[in-house]
C-alpha positions as a Markdown table, in Angstrom:
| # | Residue | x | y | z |
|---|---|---|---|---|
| 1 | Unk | 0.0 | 0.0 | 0.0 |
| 2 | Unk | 1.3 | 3.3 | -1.1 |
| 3 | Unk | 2.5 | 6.2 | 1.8 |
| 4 | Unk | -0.1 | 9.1 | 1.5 |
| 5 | Unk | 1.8 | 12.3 | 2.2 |
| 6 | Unk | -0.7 | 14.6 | 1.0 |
| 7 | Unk | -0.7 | 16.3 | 4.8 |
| 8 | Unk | 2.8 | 16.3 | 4.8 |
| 9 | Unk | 4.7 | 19.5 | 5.9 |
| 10 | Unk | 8.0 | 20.5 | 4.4 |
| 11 | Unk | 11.0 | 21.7 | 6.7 |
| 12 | Unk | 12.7 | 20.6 | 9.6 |
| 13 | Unk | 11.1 | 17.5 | 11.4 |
| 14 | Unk | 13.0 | 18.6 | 15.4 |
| 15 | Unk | 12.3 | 22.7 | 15.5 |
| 16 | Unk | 15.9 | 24.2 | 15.9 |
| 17 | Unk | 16.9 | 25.7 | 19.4 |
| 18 | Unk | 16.3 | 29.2 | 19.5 |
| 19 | Unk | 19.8 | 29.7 | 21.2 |
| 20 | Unk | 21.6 | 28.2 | 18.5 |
| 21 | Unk | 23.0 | 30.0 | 15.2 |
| 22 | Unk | 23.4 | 28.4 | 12.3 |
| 23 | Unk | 26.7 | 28.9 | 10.4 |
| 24 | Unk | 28.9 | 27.9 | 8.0 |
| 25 | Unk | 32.3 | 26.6 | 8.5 |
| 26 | Unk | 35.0 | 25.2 | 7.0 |
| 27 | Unk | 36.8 | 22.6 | 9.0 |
| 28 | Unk | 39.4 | 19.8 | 8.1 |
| 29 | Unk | 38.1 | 16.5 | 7.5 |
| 30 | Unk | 40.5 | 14.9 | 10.3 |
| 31 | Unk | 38.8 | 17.4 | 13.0 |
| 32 | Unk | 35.2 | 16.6 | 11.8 |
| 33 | Unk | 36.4 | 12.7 | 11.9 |
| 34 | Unk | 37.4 | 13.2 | 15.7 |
| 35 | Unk | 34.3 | 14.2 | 16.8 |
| 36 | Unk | 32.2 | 11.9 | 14.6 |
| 37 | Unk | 34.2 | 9.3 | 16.4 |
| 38 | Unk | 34.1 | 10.6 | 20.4 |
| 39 | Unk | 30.7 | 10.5 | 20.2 |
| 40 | Unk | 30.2 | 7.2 | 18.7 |
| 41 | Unk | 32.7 | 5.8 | 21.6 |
| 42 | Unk | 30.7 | 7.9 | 24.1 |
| 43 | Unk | 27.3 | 6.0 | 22.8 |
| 44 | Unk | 26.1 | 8.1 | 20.3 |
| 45 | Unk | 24.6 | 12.2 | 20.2 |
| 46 | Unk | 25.6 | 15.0 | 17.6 |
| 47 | Unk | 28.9 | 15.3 | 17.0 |
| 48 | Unk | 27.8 | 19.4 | 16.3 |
| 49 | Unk | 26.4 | 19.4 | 20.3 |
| 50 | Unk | 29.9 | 17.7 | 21.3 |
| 51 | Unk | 31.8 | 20.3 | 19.6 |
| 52 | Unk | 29.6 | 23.3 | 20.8 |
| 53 | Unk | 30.5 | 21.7 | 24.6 |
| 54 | Unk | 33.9 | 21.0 | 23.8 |
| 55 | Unk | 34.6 | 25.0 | 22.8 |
| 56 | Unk | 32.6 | 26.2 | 25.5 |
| 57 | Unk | 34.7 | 24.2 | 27.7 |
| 58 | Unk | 37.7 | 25.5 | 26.3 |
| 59 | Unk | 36.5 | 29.4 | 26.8 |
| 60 | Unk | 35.4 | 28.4 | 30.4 |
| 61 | Unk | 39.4 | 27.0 | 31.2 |
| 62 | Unk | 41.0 | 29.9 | 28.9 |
| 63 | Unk | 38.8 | 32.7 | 31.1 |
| 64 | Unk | 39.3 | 31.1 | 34.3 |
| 65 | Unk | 43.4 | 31.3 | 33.4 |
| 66 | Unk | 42.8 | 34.8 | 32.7 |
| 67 | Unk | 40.9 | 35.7 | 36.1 |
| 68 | Unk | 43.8 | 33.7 | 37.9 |
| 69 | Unk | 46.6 | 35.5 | 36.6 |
| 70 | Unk | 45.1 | 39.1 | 37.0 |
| 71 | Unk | 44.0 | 37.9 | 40.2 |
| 72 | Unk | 47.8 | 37.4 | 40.5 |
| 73 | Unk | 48.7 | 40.7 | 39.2 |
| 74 | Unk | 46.4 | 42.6 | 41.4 |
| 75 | Unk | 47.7 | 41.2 | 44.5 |
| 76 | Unk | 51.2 | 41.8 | 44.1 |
| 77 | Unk | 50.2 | 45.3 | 43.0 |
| 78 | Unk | 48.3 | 45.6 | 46.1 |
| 79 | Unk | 51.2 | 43.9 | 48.4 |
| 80 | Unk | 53.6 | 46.8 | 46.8 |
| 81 | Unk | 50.9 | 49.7 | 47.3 |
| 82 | Unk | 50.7 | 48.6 | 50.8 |
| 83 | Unk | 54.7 | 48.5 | 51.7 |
| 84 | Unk | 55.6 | 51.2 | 49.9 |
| 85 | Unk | 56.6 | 54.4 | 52.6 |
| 86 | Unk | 53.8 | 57.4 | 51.6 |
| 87 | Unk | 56.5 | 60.6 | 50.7 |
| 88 | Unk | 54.1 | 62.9 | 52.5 |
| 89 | Unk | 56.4 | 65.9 | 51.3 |
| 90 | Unk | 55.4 | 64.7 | 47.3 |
| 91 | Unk | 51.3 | 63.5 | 48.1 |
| 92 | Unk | 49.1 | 65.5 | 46.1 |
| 93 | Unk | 47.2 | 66.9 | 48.9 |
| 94 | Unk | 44.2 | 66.8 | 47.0 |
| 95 | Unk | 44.3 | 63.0 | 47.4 |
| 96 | Unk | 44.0 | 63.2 | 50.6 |
């Protein structure tokens, strides 16, 4: 018996996440390949949602090495600020 299809709709079957952009990118084959693999291994998924996590997890460790180190910065600036004699002959009184 023939499929009747007359009601069918055209389109996407799964509406798209809202919070997603659609782009296009051109990526090596060997990159594409990894993640095609990873999540096979891992049991299965979109390899586009593994990558999405993947560079978000890569942003989260990048910003988090960036907070440390001025983190870092600020408190040997403050150490120095904070043993440094005040020339009260030089102060800007205006500071004060």
């Amino acid at each position: 018996m023939a499929e009747n299809f007359s009601k069918g709709k055209r389109g996407s079957v799964v509406k798209a996440d809202p919070s997603k952009v659609r782009i296009t990118i051109r990526l090596d084959a060997d990159i594409i390949e990894h993640f095609k693999k990873r999540v096979h291994h891992l049991g299965g998924g979109n390899y586009q949602t593994f990558m999405n996590d993947a560079l978000r997890e890569y942003i989260g460790a990048h910003d988090k090495e960036l907070e440390n180190a001025l983190r870092k910065i600020i408190r040997e600036e403050l150490k120095r600020a904070v043993l440094r004699p005040i020339d009260t002959d030089t102060t800007d009184q205006r500071l004060i």
